[in-house]
N, C-alpha and C positions, 0 to 999 in steps of 0.2 A: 777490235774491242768496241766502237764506235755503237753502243746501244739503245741510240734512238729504236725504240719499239717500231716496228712494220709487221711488222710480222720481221704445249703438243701433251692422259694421266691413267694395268689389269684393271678394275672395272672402278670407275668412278662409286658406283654404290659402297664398296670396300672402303676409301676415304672418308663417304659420306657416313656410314657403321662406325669408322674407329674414333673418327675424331669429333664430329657433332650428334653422333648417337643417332636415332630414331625421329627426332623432333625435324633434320633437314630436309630442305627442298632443296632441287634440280629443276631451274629453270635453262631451256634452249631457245636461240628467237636468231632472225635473222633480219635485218632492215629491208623495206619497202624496197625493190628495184634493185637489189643486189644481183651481181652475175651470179650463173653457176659452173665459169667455166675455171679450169687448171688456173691457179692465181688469183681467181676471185673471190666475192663473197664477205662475209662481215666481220670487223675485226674491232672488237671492243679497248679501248684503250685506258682510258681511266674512269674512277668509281668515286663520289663523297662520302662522305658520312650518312645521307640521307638514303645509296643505293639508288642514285642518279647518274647514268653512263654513259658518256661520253665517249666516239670515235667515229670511222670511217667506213665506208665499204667500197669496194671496185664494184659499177655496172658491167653489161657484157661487151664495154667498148673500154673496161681494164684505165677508166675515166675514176679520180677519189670522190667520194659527197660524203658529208658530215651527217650524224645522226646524234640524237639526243633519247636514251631512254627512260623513260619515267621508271617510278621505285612499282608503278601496276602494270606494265608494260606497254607502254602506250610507246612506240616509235615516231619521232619526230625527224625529218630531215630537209636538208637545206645548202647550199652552195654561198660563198664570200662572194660578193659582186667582181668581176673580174679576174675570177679563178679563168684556169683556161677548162677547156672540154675534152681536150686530146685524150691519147692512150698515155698514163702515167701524169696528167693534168689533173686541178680538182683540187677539192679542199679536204684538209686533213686535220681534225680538231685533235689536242691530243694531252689538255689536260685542265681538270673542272676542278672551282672550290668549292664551299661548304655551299654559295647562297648559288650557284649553278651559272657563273662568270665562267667561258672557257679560253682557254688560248691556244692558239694551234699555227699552221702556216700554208697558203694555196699556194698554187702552181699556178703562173697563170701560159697564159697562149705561147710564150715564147722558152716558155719551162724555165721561169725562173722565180723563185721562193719570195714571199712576203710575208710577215707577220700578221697576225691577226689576233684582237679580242673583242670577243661578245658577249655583254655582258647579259646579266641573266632577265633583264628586261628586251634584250635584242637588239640594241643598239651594236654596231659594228663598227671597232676602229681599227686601221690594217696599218700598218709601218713598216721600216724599214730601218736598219742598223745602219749609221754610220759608219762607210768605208764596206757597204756590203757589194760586194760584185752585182754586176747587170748583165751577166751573161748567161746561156743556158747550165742550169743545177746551181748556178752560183744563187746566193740571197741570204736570207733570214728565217731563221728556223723558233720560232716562238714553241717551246716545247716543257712550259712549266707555269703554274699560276697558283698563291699563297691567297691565306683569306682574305688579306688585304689588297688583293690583286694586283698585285707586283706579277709580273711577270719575268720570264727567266730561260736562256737558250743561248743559242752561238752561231753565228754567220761564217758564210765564205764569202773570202775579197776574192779580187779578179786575176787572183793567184792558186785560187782553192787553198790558198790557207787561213783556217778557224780561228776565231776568237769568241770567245764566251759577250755575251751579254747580261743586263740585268736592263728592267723598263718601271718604272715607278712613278705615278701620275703623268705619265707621261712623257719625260724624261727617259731616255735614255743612255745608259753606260756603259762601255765596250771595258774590256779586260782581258788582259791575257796573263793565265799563268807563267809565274818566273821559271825557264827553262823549257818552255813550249818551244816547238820545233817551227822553221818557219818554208819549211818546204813544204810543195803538195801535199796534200790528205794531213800535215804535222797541225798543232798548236794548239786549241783550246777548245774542248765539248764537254757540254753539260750533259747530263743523266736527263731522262725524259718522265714527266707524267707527275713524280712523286719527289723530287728531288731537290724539290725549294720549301723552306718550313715556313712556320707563322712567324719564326725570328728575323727571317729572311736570310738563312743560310742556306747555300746553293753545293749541288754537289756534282762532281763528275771527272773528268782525265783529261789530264796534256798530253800531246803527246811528241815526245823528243825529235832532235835529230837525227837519232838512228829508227823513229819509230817505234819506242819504246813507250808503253803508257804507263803513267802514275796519275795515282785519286789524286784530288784536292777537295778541300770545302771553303767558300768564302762567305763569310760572314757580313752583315749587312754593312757595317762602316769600312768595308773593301778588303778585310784584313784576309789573305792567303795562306791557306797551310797545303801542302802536297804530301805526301804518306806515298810510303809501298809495302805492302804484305810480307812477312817473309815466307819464302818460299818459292813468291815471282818471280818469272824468266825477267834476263836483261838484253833475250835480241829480238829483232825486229818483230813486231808485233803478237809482245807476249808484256807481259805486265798488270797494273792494277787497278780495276776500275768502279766506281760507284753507282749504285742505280737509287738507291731509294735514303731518303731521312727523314726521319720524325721529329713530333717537336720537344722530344728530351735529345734531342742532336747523337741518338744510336744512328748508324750509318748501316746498311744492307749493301753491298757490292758481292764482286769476282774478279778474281786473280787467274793469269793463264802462265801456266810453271814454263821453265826448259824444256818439254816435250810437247808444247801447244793443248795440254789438258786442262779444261776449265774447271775450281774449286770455290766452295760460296767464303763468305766471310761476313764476318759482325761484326763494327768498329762501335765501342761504346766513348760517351761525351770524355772520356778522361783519353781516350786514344789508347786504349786498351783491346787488344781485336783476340777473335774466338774466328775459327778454320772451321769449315764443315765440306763435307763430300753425302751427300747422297746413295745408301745403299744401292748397286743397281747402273750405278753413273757407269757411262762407260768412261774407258782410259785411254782411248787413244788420240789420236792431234784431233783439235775442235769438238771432242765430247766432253762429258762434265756435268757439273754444278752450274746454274746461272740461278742466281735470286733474280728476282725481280722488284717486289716490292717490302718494303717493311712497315703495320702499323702501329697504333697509337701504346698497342703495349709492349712494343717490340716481337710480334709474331713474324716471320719471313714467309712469303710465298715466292714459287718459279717454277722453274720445270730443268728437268735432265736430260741429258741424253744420252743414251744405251748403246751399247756396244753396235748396233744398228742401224744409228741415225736414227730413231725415233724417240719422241718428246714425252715426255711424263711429268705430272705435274707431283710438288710436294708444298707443302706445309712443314715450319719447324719455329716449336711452340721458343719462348722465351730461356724455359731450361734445356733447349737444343734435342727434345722431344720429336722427330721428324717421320711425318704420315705422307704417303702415298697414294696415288690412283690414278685413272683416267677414265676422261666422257665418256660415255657409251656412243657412238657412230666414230668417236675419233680413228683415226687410217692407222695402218700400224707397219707400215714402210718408210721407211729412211724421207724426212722431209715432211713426216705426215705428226700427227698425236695431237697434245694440248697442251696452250700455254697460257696459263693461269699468268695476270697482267696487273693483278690489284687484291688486297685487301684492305676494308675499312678497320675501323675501331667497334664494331660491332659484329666481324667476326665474317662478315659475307666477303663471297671471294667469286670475282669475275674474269671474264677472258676469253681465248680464243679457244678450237678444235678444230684441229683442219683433216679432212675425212681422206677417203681414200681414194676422193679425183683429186683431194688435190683444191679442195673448195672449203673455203672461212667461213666458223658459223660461232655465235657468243655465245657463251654462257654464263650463270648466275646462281652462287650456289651459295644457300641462306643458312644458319647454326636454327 
């Protein structure tokens, strides 16, 4: 379940006709020095309000560097001092607020994770989670930032097992959901990009002893709630997880049933939840439903995946309304398509399409 964003929509025009009519743009863009080989290429991560964007890209030495896109498309890019260079090193920004403050987390030379924010004057401050591991993949994954820039993510100790964080003036908070598993890959992960509000409620999944995941959300004075969908499988890596909250506290996640099939779900502030499947999903182990993001009026954006392995992106308006489509150059082989990663409150919707080598390119599609 683990969906930190790293990295799929019949003809994107179609989407762009049904649901914002005539009046939308398609924009495609790829960052300055991006590889073009299998795995590489640009990979948009999170969007503001303002349609300032925020993420990564692999060079052709499969190396991360951050990029910053203006709302006229101006690409900016740049590396955290002591990121490393390696294949799979590098910096990975991976989520913006309203005034363009990002947080995100590098690799550095020995491939191990640190924290980082920069804010939107450029000043850079990197840290580190208390009790986070020093060994290679072990660290701190800063994978969340509110308008007050709070930041928000979960570390590996030197056991690979997670515990959620929260960092606030600087201050930082370790926590771990009650009933989080304390073996490898177990214990406590937040949701990436969109998943901390202006309240400072955090969302995301534990996960058990048997490797079972359930949602939680915590609330800014600490307070834990954990939730499970019904209809979640209860074995090993099936269960219920959160990707996205807004700031009336509706929750956007996915649920993986007894047959390993992914289904979307909508949790509203009273704890009230609504199931959705996407026409088209496929049904078998690891296809499905995945939301992605949810915004300011409660719209859901993500993508499916088809009996194929390949990726299609949807829309599903507030009264559970859900439109369809995909890029134009997106690849249409198992592993390939487009995966829509963000919507603002003004209705623009960004993301990835990965083509048919096999190579990331963003896009930006305006109402």
């Amino acid at each position: 379940m683990r969906r930190t964003r790293r990295l799929q929509f019949g003809p994107l025009v179609f989407l762009i006709l049904c649901v914002y009519a005539s009046a939308s743009t398609l924009a495609t863009f790829n960052a300055p020095g991006a590889g073009t080989g299998a795995g590489q290429g640009t990979v948009p991560v999170s969007m503001n309000q303002n349609a300032v964007i925020a993420g990564f890209y692999l060079d052709g030495n499969s190396t991360y560097h951050g990029f910053v896109r203006s709302p006229n498309g101006v690409i900016s890019t740049g590396n955290i001092p002591g990121a490393g260079s390696g294949t799979g090193q590098g910096t990975l920004p991976y989520s913006i607020n309203g005034t363009g403050a990002i947080a995100g987390y590098y690799i550095d030379s020995n491939s191990v994770n640190h924290g980082f924010l920069r804010s939107s004057a450029g000043s850079v401050a990197t840290f580190d989670a208390p009790g986070a591991g020093t060994g290679a993949f072990e660290g701190t994954f800063a994978v969340n930032i509110n308008a007050g820039s709070t930041v928000g993510g979960y570390f590996s100790d030197g056991n690979f097992v997670f515990h959620g964080f929260v960092r606030a003036n600087g201050t930082i908070t370790p926590f771990d959901v009650p009933g989080a598993g304390t073996g490898s890959f177990q214990g406590t992960f937040t949701g990436s990009g969109d998943c901390l509000n202006t309240a400072g409620t955090l969302v995301g999944e534990s996960a058990d002893s048997n490797s079972v995941s359930h949602a939680f959300l915590r609330t800014s004075d600490g307070t834990i709630t954990s939730y499970d969908v019904p209809g979640a499988g209860t074995g090993k890596n099936q269960g219920t997880g959160a990707t996205g909250i807004n700031d009336s506290g509706v929750i956007a996640g996915n649920y993986i049933d007894s047959n390993g099939v992914n289904h979307g779900y909508v949790r509203d502030s009273s704890g009230n939840v609504t199931e959705f499947d996407v026409a088209g999903a496929g049904t078998g182990s690891g296809e499905g439903t995945f939301p992605e993001n949810i915004n300011a009026s409660g719209a859901v954006i993500g993508q499916y995946l088809d009996a194929s392995g390949v990726a299609h992106g949807f829309q599903r308006t507030p009264a559970g309304v859900i439109t369809t489509g995909d890029v134009p150059g997106a690849g249409t082989r198992a592993g390939e398509g487009t995966i829509p990663s963000n919507n603002n409150a003004g209705g623009q919707i960004n993301g990835t399409y990965i083509d048919s080598g096999a190579v990331s390119h963003g896009f930006l599609l305006t109402p």
